[in-house]
N, CA, C and O atoms as a Tripos MOL2 file, in Angstrom:
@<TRIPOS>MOLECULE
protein
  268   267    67     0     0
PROTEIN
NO_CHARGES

@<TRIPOS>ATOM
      1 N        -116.3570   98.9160   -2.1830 N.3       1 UNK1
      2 CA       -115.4530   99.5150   -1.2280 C.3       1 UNK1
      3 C        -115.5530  101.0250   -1.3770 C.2       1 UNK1
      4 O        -115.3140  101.5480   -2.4650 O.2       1 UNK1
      5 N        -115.8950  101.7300   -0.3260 N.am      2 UNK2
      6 CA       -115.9940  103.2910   -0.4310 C.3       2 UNK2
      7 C        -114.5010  103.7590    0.0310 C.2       2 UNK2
      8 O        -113.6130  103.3110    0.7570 O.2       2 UNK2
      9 N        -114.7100  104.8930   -0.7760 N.am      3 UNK3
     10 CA       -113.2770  105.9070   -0.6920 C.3       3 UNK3
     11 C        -112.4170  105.6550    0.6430 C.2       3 UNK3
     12 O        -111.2490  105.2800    0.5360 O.2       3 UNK3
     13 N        -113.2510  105.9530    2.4210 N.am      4 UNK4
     14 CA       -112.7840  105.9300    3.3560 C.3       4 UNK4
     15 C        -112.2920  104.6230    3.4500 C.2       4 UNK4
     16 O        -111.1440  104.5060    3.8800 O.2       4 UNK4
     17 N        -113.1020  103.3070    3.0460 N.am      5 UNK5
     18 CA       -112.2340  102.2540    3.1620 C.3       5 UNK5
     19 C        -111.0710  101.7160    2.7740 C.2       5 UNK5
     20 O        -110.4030  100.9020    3.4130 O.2       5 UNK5
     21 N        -110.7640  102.3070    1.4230 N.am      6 UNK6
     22 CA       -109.6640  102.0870    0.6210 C.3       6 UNK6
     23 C        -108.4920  103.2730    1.2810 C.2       6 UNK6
     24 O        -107.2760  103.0890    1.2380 O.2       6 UNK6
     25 N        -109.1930  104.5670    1.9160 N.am      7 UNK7
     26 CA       -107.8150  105.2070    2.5920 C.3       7 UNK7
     27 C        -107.4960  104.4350    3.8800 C.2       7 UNK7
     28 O        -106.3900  104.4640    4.4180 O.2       7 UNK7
     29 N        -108.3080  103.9040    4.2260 N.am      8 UNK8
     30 CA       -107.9210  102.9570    5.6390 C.3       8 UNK8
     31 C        -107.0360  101.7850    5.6240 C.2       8 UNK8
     32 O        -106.4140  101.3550    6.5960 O.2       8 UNK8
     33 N        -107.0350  101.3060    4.4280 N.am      9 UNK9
     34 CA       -106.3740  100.1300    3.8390 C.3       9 UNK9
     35 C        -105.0660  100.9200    3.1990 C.2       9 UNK9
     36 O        -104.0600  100.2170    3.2830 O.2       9 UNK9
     37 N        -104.9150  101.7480    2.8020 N.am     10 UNK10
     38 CA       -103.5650  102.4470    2.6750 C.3      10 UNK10
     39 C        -102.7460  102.4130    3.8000 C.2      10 UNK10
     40 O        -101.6390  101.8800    3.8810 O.2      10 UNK10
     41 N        -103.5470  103.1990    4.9290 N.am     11 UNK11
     42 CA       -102.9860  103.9050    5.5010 C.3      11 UNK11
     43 C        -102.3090  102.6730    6.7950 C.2      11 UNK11
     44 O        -101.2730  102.8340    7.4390 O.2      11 UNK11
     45 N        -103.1950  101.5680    6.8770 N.am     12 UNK12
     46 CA       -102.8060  100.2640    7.4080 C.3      12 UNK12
     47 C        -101.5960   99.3970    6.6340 C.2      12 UNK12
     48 O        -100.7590   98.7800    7.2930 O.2      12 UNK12
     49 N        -101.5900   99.4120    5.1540 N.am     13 UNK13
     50 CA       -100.7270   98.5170    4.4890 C.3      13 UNK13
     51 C         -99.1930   99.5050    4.8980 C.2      13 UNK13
     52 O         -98.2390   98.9630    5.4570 O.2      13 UNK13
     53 N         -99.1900  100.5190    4.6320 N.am     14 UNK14
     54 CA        -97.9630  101.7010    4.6660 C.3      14 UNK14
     55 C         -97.5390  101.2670    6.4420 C.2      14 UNK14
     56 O         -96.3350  101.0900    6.6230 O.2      14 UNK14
     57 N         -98.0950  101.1670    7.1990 N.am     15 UNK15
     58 CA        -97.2400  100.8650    8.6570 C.3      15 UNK15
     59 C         -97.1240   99.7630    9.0520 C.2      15 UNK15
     60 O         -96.7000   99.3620   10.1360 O.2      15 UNK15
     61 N         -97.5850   99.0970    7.9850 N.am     16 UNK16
     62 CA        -97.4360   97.6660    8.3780 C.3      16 UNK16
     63 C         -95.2900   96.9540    8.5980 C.2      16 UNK16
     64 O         -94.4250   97.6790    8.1060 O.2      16 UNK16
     65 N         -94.9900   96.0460    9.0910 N.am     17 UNK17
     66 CA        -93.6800   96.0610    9.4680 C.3      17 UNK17
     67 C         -93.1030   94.8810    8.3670 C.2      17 UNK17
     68 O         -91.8820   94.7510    8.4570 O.2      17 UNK17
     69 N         -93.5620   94.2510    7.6400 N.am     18 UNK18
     70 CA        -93.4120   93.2990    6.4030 C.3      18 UNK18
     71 C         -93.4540   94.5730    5.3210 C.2      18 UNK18
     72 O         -94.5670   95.0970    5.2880 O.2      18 UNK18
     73 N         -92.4560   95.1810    4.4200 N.am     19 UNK19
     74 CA        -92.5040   96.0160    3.0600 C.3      19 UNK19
     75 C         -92.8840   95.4290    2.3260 C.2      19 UNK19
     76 O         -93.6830   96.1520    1.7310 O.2      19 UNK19
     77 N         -92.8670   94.0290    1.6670 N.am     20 UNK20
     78 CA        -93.3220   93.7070    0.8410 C.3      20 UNK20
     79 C         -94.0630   94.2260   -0.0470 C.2      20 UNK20
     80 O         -95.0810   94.7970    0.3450 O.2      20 UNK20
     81 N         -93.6520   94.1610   -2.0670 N.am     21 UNK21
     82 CA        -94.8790   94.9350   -2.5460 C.3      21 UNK21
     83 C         -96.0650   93.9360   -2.7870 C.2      21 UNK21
     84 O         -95.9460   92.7170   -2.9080 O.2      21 UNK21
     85 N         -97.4540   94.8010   -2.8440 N.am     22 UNK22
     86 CA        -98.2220   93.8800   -2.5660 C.3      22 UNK22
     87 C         -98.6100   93.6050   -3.9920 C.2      22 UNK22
     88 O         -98.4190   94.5170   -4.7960 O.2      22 UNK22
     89 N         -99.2400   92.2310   -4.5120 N.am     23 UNK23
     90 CA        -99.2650   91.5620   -5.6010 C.3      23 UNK23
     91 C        -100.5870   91.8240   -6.2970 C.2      23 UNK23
     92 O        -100.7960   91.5010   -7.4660 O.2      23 UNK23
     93 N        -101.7350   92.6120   -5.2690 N.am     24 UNK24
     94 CA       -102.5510   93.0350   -5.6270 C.3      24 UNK24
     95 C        -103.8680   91.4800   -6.4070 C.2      24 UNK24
     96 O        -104.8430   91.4880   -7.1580 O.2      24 UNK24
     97 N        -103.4270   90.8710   -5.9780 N.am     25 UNK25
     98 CA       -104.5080   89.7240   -6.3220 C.3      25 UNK25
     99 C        -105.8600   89.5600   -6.1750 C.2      25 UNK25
    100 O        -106.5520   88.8760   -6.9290 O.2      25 UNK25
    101 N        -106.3470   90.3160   -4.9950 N.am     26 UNK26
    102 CA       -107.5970   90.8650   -4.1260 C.3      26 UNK26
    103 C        -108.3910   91.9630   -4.8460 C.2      26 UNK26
    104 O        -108.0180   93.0480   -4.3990 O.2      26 UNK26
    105 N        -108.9820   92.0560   -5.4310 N.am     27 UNK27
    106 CA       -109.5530   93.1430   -6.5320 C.3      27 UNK27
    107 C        -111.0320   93.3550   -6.4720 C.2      27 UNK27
    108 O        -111.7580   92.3680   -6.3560 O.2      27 UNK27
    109 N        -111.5810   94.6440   -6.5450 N.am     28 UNK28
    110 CA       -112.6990   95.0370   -5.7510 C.3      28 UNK28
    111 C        -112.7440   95.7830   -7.4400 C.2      28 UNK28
    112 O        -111.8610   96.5900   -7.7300 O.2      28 UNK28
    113 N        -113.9550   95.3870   -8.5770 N.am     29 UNK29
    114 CA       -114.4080   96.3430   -9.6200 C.3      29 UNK29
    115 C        -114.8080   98.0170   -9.5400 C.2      29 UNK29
    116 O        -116.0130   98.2650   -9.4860 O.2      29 UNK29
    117 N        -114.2740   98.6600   -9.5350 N.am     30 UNK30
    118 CA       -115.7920   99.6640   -9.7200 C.3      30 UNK30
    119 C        -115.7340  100.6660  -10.8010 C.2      30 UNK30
    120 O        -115.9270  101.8690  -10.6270 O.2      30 UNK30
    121 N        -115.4720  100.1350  -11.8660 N.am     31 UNK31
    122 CA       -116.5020  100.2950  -12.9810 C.3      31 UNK31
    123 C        -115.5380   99.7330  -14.4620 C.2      31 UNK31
    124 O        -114.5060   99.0660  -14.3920 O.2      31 UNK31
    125 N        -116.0130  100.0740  -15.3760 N.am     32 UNK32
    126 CA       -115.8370   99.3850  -16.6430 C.3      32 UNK32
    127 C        -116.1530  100.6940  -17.6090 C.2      32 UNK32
    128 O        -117.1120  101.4050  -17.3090 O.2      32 UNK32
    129 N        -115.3000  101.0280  -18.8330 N.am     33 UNK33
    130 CA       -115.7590  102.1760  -19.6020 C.3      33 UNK33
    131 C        -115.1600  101.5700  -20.5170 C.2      33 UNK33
    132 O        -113.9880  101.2270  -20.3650 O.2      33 UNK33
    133 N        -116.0100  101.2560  -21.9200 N.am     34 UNK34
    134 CA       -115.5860  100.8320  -23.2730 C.3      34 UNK34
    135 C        -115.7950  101.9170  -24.2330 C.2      34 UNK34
    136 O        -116.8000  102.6190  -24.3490 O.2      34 UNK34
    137 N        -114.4780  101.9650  -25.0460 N.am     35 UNK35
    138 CA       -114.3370  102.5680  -26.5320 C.3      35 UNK35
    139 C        -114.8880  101.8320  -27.6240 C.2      35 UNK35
    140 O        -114.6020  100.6350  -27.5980 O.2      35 UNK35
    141 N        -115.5900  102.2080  -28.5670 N.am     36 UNK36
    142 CA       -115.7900  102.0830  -29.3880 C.3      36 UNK36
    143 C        -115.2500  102.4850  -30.7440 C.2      36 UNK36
    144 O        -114.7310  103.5970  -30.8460 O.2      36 UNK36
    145 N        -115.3390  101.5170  -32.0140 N.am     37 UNK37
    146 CA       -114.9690  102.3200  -33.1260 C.3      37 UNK37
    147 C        -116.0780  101.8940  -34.2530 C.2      37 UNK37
    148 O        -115.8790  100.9140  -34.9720 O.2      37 UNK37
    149 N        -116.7980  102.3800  -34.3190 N.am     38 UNK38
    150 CA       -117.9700  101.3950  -34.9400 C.3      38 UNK38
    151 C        -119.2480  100.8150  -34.5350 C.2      38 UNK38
    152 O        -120.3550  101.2970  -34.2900 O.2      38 UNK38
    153 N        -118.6450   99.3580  -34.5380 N.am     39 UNK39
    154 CA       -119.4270   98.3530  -33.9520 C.3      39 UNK39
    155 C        -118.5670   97.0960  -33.3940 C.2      39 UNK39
    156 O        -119.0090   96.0240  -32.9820 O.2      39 UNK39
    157 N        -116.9550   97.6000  -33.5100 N.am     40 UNK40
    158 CA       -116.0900   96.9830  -33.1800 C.3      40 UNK40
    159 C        -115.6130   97.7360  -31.8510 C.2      40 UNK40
    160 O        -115.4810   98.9590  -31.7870 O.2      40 UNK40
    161 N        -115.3190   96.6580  -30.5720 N.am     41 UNK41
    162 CA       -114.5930   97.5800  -29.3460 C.3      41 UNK41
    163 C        -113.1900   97.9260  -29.9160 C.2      41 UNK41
    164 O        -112.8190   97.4390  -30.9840 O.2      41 UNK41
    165 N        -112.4030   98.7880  -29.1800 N.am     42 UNK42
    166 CA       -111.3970   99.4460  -29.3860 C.3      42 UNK42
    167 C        -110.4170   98.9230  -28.0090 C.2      42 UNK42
    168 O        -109.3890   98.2480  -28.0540 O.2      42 UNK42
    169 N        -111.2380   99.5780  -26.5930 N.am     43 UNK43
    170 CA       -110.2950   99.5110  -25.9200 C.3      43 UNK43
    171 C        -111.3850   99.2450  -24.7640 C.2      43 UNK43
    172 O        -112.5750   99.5100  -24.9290 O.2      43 UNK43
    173 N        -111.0170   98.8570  -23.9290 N.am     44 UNK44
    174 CA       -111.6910   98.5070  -22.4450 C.3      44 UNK44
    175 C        -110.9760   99.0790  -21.6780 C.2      44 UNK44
    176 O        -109.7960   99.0560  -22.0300 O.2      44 UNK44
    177 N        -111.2200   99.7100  -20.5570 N.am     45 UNK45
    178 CA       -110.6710  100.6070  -19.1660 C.3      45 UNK45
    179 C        -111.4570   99.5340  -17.7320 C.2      45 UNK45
    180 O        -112.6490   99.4060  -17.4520 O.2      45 UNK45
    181 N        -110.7570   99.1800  -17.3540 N.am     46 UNK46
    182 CA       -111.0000   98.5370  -15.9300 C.3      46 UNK46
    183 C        -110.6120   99.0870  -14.5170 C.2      46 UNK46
    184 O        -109.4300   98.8730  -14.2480 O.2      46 UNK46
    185 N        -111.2780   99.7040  -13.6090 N.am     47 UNK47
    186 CA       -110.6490  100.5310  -12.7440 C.3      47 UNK47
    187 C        -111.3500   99.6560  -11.3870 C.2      47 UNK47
    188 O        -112.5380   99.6550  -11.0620 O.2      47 UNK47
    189 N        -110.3270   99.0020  -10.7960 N.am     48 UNK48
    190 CA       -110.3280   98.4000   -9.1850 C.3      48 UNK48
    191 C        -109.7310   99.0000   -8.1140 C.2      48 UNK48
    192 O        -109.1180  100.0610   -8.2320 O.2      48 UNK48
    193 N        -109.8320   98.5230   -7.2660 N.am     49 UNK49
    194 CA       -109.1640   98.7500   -5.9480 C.3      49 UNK49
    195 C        -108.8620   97.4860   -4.7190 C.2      49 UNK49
    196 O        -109.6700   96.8510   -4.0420 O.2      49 UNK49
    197 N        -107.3480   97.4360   -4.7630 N.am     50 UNK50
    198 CA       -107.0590   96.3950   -4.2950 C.3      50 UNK50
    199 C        -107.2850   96.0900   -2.7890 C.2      50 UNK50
    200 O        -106.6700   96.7080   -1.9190 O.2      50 UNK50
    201 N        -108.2370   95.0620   -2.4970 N.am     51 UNK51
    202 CA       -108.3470   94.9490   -1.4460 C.3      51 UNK51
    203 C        -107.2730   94.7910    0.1070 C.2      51 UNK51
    204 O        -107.5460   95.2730    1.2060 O.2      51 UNK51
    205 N        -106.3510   94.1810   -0.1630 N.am     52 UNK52
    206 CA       -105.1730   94.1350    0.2560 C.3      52 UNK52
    207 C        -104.6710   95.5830    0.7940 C.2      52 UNK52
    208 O        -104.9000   95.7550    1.9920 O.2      52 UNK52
    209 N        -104.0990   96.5330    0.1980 N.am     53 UNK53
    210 CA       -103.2340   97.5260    0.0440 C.3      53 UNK53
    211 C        -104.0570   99.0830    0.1240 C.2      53 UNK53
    212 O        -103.7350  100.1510    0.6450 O.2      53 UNK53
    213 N        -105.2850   98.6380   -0.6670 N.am     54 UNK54
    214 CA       -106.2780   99.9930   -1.2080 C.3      54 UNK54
    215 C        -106.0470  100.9250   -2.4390 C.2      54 UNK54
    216 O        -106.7810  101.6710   -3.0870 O.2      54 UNK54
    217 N        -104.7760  100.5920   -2.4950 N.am     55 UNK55
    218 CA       -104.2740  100.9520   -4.1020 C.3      55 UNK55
    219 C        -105.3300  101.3810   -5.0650 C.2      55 UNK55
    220 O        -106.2860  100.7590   -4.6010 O.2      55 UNK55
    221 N        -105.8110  102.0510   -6.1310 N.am     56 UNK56
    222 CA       -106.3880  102.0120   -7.2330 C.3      56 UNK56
    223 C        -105.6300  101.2800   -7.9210 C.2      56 UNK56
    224 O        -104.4330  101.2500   -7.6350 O.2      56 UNK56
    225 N        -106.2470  100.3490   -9.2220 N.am     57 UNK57
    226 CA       -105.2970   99.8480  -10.2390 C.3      57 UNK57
    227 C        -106.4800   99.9560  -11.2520 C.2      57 UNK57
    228 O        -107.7020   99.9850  -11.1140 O.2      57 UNK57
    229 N        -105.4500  100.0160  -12.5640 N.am     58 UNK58
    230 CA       -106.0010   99.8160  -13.4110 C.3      58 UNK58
    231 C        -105.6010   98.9420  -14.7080 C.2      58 UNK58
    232 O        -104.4210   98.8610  -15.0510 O.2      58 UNK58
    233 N        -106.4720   98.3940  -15.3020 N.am     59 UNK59
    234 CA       -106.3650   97.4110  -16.2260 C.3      59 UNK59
    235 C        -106.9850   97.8450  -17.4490 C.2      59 UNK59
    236 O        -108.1900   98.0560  -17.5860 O.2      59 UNK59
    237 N        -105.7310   98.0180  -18.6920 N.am     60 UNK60
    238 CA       -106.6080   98.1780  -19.2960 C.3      60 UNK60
    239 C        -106.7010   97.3340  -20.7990 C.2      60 UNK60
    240 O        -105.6290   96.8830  -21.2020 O.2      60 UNK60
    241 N        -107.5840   97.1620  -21.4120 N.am     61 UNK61
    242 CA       -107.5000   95.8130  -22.5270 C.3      61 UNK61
    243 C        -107.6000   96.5880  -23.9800 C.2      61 UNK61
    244 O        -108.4950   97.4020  -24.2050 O.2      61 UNK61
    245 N        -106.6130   96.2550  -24.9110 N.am     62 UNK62
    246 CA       -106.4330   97.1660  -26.2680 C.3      62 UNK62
    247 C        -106.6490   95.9280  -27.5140 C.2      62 UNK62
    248 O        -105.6740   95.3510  -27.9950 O.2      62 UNK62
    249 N        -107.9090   95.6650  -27.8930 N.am     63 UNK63
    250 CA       -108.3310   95.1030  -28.8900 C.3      63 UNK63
    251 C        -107.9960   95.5550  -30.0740 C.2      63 UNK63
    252 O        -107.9650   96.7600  -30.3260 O.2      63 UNK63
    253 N        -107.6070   94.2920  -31.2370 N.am     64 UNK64
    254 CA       -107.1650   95.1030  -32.4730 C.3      64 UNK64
    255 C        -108.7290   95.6020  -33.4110 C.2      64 UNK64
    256 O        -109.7690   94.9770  -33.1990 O.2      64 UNK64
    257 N        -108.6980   96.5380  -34.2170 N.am     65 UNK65
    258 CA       -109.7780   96.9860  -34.6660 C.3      65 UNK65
    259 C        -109.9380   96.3560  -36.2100 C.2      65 UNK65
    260 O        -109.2430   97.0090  -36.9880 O.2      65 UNK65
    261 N        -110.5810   95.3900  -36.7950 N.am     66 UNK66
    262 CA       -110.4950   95.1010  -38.3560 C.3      66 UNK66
    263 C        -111.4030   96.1180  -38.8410 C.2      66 UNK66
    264 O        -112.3720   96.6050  -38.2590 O.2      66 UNK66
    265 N        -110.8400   96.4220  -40.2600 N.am     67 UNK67
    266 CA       -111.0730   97.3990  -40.6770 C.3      67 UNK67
    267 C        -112.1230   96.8810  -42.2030 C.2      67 UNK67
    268 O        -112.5860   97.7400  -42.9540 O.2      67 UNK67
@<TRIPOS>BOND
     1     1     2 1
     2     2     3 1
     3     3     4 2
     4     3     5 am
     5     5     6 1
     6     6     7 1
     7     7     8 2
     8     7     9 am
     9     9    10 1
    10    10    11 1
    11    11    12 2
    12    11    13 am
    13    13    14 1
    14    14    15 1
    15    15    16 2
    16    15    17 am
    17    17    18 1
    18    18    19 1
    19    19    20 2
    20    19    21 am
    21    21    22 1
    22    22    23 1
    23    23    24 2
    24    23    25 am
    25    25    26 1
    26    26    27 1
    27    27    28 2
    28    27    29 am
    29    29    30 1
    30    30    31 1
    31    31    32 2
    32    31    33 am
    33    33    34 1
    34    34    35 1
    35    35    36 2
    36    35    37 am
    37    37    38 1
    38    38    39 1
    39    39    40 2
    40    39    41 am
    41    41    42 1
    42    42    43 1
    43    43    44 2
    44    43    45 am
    45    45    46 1
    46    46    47 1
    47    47    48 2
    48    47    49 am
    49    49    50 1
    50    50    51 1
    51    51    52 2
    52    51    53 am
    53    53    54 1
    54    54    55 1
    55    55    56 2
    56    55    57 am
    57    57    58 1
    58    58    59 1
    59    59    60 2
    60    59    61 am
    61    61    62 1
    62    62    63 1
    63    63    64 2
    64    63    65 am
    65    65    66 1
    66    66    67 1
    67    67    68 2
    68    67    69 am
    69    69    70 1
    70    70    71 1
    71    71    72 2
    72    71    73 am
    73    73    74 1
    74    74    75 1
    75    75    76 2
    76    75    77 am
    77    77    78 1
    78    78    79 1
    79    79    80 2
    80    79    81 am
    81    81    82 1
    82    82    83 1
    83    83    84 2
    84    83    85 am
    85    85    86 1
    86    86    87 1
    87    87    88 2
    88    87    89 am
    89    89    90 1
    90    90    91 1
    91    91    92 2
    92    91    93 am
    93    93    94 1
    94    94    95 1
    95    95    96 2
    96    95    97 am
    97    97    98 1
    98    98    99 1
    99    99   100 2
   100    99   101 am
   101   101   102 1
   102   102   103 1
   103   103   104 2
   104   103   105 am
   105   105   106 1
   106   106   107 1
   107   107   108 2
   108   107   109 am
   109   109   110 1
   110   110   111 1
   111   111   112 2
   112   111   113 am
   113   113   114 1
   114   114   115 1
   115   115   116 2
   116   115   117 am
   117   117   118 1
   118   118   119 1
   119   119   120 2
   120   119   121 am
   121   121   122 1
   122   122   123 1
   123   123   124 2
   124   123   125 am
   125   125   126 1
   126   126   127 1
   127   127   128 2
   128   127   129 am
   129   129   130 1
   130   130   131 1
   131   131   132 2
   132   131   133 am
   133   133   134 1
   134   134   135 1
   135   135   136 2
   136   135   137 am
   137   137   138 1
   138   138   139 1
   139   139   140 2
   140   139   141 am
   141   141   142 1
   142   142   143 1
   143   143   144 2
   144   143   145 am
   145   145   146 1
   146   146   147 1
   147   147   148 2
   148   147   149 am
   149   149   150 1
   150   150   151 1
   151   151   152 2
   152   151   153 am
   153   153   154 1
   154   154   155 1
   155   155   156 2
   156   155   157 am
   157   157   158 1
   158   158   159 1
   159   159   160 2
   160   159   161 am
   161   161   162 1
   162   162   163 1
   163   163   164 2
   164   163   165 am
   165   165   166 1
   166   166   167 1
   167   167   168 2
   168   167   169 am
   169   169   170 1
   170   170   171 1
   171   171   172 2
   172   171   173 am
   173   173   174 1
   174   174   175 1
   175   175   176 2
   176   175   177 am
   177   177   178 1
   178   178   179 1
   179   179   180 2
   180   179   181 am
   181   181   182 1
   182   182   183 1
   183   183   184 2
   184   183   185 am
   185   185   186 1
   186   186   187 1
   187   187   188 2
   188   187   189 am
   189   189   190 1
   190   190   191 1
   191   191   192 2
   192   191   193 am
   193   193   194 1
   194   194   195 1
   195   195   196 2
   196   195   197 am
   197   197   198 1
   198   198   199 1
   199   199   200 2
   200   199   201 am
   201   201   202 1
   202   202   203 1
   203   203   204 2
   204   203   205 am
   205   205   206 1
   206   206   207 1
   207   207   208 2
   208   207   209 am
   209   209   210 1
   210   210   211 1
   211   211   212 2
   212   211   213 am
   213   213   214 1
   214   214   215 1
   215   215   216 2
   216   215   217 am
   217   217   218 1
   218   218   219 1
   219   219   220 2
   220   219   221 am
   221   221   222 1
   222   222   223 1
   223   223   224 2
   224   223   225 am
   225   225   226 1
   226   226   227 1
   227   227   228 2
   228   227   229 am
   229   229   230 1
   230   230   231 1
   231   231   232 2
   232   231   233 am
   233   233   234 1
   234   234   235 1
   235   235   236 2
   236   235   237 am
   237   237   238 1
   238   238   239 1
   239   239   240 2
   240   239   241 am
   241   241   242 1
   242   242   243 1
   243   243   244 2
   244   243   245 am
   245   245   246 1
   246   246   247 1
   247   247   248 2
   248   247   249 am
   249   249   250 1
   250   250   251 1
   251   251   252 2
   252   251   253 am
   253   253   254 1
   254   254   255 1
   255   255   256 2
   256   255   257 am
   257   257   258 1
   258   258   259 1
   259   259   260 2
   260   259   261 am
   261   261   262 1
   262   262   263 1
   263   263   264 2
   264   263   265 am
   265   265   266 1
   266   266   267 1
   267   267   268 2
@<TRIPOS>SUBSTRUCTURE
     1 UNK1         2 RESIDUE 1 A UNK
     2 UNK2         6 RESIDUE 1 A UNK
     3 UNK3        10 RESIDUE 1 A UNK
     4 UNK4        14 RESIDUE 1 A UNK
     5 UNK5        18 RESIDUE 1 A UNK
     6 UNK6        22 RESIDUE 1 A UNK
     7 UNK7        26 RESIDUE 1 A UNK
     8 UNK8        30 RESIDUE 1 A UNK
     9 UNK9        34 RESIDUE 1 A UNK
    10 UNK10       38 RESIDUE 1 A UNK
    11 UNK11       42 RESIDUE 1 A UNK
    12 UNK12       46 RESIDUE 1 A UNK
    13 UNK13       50 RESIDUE 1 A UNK
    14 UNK14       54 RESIDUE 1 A UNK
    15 UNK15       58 RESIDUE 1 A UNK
    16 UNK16       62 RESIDUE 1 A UNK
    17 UNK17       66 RESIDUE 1 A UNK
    18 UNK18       70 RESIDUE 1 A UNK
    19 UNK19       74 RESIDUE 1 A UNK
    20 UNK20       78 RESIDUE 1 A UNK
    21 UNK21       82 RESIDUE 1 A UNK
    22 UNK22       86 RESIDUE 1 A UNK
    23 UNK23       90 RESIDUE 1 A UNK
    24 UNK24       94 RESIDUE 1 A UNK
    25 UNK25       98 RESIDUE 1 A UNK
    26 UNK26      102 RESIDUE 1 A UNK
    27 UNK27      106 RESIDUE 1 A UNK
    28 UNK28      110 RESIDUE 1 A UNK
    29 UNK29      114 RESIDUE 1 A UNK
    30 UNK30      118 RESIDUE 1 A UNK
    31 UNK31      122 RESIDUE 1 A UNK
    32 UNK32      126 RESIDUE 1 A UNK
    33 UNK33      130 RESIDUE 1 A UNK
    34 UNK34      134 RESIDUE 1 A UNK
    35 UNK35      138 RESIDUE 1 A UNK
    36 UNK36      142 RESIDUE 1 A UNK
    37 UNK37      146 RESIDUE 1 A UNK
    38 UNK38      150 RESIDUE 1 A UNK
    39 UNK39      154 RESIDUE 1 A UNK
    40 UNK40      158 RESIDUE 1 A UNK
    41 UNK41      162 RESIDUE 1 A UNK
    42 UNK42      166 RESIDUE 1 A UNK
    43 UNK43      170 RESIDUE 1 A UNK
    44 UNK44      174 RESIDUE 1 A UNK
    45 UNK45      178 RESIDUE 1 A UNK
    46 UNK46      182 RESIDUE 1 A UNK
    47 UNK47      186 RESIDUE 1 A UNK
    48 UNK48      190 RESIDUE 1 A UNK
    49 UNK49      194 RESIDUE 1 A UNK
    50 UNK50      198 RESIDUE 1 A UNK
    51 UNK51      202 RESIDUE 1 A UNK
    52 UNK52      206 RESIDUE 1 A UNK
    53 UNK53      210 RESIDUE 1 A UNK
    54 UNK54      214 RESIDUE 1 A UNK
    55 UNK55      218 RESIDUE 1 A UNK
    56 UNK56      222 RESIDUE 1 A UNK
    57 UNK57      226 RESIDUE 1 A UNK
    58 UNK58      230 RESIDUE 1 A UNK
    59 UNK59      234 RESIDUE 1 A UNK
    60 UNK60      238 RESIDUE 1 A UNK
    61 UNK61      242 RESIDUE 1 A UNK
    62 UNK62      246 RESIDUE 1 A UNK
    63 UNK63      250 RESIDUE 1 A UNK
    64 UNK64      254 RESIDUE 1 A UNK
    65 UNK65      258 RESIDUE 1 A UNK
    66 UNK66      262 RESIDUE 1 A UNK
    67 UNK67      266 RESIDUE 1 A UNK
């Protein structure tokens, strides 16, 4: 999904006549960036964009590190 599409999907969900918030279930990847500490992950960063709404979201996953 490129930038203009996701402002189009804003700008459609915002006048829409149902407020509802949206649940964001519809999820479009674009990209993935992992921390490291070692050879052990640390933390994962997940950055989507909801197809639905156009929202950015992000997800992010915090692994424990053994030491």
């Amino acid at each position: 999904m490129t930038m203009n599409q996701a402002a189009a999907l804003r700008v459609r969900w915002k006048g829409r006549a149902d407020l509802s918030p949206c649940a964001h279930r519809d999820l479009t990847l674009k990209g993935r960036y992992l921390r490291w500490k070692g050879i052990d992950l640390k933390r994962s960063l997940e950055r989507y964009t909801c197809n639905g709404c156009g929202k950015p979201v992000v997800r992010t996953l915090k692994t424990p590190v053994s030491h």
